[in-house]
C-alpha positions as CSV (number, residue, x, y, z in Angstrom):
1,X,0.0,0.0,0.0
2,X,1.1,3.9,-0.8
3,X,2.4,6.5,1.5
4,X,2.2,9.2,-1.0
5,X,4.2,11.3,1.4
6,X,5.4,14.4,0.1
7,X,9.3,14.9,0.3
8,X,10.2,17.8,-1.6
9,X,9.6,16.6,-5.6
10,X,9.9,13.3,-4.4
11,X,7.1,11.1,-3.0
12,X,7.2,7.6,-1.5
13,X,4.3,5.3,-3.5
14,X,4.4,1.0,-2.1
15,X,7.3,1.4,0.1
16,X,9.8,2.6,-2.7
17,X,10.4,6.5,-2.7
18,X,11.0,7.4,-5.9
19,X,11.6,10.8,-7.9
20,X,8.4,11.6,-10.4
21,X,9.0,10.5,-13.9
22,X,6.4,10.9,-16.7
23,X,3.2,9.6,-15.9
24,X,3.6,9.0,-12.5
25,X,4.7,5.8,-12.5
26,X,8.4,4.6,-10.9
27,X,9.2,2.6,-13.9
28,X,12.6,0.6,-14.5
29,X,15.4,1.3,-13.3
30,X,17.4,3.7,-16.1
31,X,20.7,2.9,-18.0
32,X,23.8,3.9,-16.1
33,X,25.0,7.8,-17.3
34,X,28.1,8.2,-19.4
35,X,31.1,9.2,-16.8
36,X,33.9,11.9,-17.0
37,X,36.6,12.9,-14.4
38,X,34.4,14.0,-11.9
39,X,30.6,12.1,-11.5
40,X,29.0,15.3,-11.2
41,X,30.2,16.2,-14.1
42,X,27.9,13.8,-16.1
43,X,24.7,15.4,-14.4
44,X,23.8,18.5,-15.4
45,X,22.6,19.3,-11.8
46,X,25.9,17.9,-10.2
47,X,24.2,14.9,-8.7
48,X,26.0,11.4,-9.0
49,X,23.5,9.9,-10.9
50,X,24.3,6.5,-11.8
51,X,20.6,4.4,-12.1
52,X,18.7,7.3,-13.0
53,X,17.3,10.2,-10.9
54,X,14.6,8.1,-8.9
55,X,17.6,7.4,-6.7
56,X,18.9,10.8,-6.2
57,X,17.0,12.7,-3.3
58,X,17.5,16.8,-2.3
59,X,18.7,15.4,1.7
60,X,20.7,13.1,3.5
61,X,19.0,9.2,3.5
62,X,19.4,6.5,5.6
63,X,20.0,2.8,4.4
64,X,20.1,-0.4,6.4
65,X,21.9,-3.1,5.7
66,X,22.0,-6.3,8.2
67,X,19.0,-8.3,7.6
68,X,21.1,-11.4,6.3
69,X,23.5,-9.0,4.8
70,X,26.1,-11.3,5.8
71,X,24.6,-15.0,4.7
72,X,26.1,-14.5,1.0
73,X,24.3,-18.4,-0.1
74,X,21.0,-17.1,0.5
75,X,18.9,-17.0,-2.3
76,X,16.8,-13.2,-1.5
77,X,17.2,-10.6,1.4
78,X,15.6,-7.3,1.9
79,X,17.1,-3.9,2.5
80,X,15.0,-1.4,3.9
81,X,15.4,2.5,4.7
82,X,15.7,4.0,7.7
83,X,11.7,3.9,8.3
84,X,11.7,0.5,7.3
85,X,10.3,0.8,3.9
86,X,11.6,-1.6,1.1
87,X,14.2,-0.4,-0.9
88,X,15.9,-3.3,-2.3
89,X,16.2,-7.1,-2.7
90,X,19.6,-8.5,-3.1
91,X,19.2,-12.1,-4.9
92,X,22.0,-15.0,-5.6
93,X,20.3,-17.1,-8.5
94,X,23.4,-18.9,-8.8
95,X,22.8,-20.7,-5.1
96,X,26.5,-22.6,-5.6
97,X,28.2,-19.0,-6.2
98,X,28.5,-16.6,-3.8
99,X,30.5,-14.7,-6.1
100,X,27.2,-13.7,-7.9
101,X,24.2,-11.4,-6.6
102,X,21.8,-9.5,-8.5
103,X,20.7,-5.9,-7.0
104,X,17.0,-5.2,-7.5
105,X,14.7,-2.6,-6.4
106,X,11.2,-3.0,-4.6
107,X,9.5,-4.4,-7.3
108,X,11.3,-7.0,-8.6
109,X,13.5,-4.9,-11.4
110,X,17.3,-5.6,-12.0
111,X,19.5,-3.0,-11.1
112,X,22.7,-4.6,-11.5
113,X,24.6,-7.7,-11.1
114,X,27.5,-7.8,-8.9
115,X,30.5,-10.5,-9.3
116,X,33.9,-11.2,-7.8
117,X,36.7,-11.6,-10.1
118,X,38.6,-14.7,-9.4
119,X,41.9,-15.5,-9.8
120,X,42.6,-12.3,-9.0
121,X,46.4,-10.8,-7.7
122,X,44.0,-8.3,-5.2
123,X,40.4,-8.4,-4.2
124,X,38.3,-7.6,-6.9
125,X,34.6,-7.0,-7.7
126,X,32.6,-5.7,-11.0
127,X,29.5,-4.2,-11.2
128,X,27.6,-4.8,-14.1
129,X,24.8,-3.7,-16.3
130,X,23.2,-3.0,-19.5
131,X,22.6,-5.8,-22.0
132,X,21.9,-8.9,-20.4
133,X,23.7,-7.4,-17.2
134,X,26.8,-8.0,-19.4
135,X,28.2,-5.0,-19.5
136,X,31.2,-4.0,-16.5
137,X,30.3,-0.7,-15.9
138,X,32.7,-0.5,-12.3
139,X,35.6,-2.3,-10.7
140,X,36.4,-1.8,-7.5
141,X,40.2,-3.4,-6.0
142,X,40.9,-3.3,-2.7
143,X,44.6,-3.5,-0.8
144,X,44.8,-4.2,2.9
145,X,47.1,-2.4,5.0
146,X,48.2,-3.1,8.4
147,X,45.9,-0.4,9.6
148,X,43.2,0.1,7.5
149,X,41.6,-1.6,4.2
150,X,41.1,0.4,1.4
151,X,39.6,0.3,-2.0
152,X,40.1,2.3,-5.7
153,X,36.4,2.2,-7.3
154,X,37.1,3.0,-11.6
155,X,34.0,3.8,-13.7
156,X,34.4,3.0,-17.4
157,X,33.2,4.5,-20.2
158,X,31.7,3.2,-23.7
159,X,32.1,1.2,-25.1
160,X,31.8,-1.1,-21.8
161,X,34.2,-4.3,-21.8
162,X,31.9,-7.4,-21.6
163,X,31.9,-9.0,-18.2
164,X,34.4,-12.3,-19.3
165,X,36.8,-9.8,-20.8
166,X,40.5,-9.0,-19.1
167,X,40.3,-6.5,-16.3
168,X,42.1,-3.5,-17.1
169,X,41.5,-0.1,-15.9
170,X,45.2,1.3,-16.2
171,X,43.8,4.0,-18.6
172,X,41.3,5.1,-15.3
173,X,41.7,7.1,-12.4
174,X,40.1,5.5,-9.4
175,X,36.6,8.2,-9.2
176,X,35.9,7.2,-5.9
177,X,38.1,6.0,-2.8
178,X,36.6,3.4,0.3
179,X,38.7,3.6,3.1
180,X,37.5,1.9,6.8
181,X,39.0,3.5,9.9
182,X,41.6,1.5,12.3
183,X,38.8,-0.5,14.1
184,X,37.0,-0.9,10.8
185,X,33.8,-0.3,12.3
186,X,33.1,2.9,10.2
187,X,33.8,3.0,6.2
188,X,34.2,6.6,4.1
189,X,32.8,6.6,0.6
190,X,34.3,9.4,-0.9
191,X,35.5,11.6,-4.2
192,X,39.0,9.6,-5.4
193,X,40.2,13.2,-6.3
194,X,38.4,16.1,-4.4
195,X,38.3,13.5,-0.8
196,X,34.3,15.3,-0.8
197,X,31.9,12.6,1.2
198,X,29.2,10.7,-0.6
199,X,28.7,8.1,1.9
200,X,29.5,6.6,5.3
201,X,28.7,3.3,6.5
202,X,28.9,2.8,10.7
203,X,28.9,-0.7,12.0
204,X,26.6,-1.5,14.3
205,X,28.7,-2.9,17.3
206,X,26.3,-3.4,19.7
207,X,24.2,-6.2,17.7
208,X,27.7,-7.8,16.7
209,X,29.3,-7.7,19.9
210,X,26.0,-9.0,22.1
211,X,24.0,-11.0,19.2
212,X,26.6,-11.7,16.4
213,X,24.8,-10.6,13.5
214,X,26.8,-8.1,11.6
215,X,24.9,-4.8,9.7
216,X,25.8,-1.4,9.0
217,X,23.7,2.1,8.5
218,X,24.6,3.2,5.5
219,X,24.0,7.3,5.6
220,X,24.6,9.4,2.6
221,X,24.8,12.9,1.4
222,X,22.0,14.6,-0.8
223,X,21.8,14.1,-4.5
224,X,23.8,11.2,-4.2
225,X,22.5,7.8,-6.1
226,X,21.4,5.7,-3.1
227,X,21.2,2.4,-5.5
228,X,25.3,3.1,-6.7
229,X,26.1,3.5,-3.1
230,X,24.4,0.6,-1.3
231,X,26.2,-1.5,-4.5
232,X,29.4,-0.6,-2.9
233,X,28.7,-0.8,0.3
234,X,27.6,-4.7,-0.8
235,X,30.6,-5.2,-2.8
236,X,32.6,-4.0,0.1
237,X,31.2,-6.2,2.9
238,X,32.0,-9.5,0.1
239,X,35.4,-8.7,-0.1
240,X,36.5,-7.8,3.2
241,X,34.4,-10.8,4.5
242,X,36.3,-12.9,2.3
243,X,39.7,-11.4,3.6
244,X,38.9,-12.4,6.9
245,X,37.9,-15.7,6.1
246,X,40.7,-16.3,3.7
């Protein structure tokens, strides 16, 4: 059922707040927007707008992520927002392989697929989309120091290199930087060459100290694509959780 609650231009309509689009309706998820040295650049109102502008909201927004976040062979979990509305479903349709999930919103739409590269010298993740979910749209390759972990996140322009394809992003500048403090228990998402914030994801120590289950609050900035951000914020948790267990 609808909230239809008002929230600026933006209105939340069966638990998914979306930005209007023609007719009324939330529609699929759009194709991700050609990149350039700086996201904002590819927006002409600055926003990092990856999915589309139904993701992009004029304040800070809350994510959750700990409702199985961390049970990578499970076949479907929820991620809701701060109010506890659906935002998205994460799915693994390759049970066997937790080295695949698919990203998709309320209803049921693919946003993108998410793998881990293997055989890999450092830990490394693609995002992908388009055709198929084919396309690798972002890599992200981590390095673990003795303090902190951090990961480079490069964007590629078209024409996108097909998912089986060699990894190379020498020709790219990392456009965003992950970096988790000494503890780990909080994560930056920010600009790989202005350091602005985009994201921050705070561990929730209390439910992993007294109850084991692991989960973070994802908070980030306005006018930042909430879907690109809780895909790194997935990606990250894979990788680091296979460090530790590796």
């Amino acid at each position: 059922s609808g909230i239809n609650a008002e929230y600026g231009h933006y209105y939340i309509t069966n638990n998914l707040r979306m930005a209007e689009l023609p007719g009324g309706s939330a529609g699929p998820p759009q194709a991700l927007a050609p990149t350039h040295q700086s996201l904002r650049q590819a927006d002409p109102s600055h926003r990092i707008c990856i999915f589309g502008p139904q993701y992009c909201f004029p304040g800070p927004f809350q994510i959750l992520l700990k409702e199985k976040f961390f049970k990578l062979r499970e076949d479907c979990f929820k991620i809701k927002d701060a109010q506890g509305n659906l935002f998205f479903q994460v799915k693994n349709p390759w049970m066997s392989l937790r080295e695949k999930h698919m990203l998709l919103d309320a209803y049921g739409n693919e946003i993108c697929k998410i793998k881990k590269k293997l055989w890999a010298l450092r830990y490394t993740w693609h995002m992908l989309n388009g055709e198929n979910m084919e396309q690798r749209r972002v890599t992200m390759a981590f390095r673990h120091f003795s303090l902190h972990t951090k990961c480079y996140v490069y964007v590629y322009e078209p024409p996108f290199p097909h998912e089986d394809d060699d990894t190379n992003y020498d020709h790219l500048k990392p456009v965003i930087m992950m970096k988790s403090s000494v503890m780990g228990f909080d994560i930056k998402i920010y600009d790989g060459e202005t350091g602005q914030l985009y994201a921050r994801m705070s561990k929730d120590v209390g439910n992993e100290l007294l109850l084991g289950i692991d989960g973070y609050c994802l908070s980030i900035e306005p006018d930042i694509d909430v879907a690109f951000m809780t895909t790194l914020a997935l990606m990250w948790d894979y990788a680091t959780t296979d460090m530790k267990n590796n």
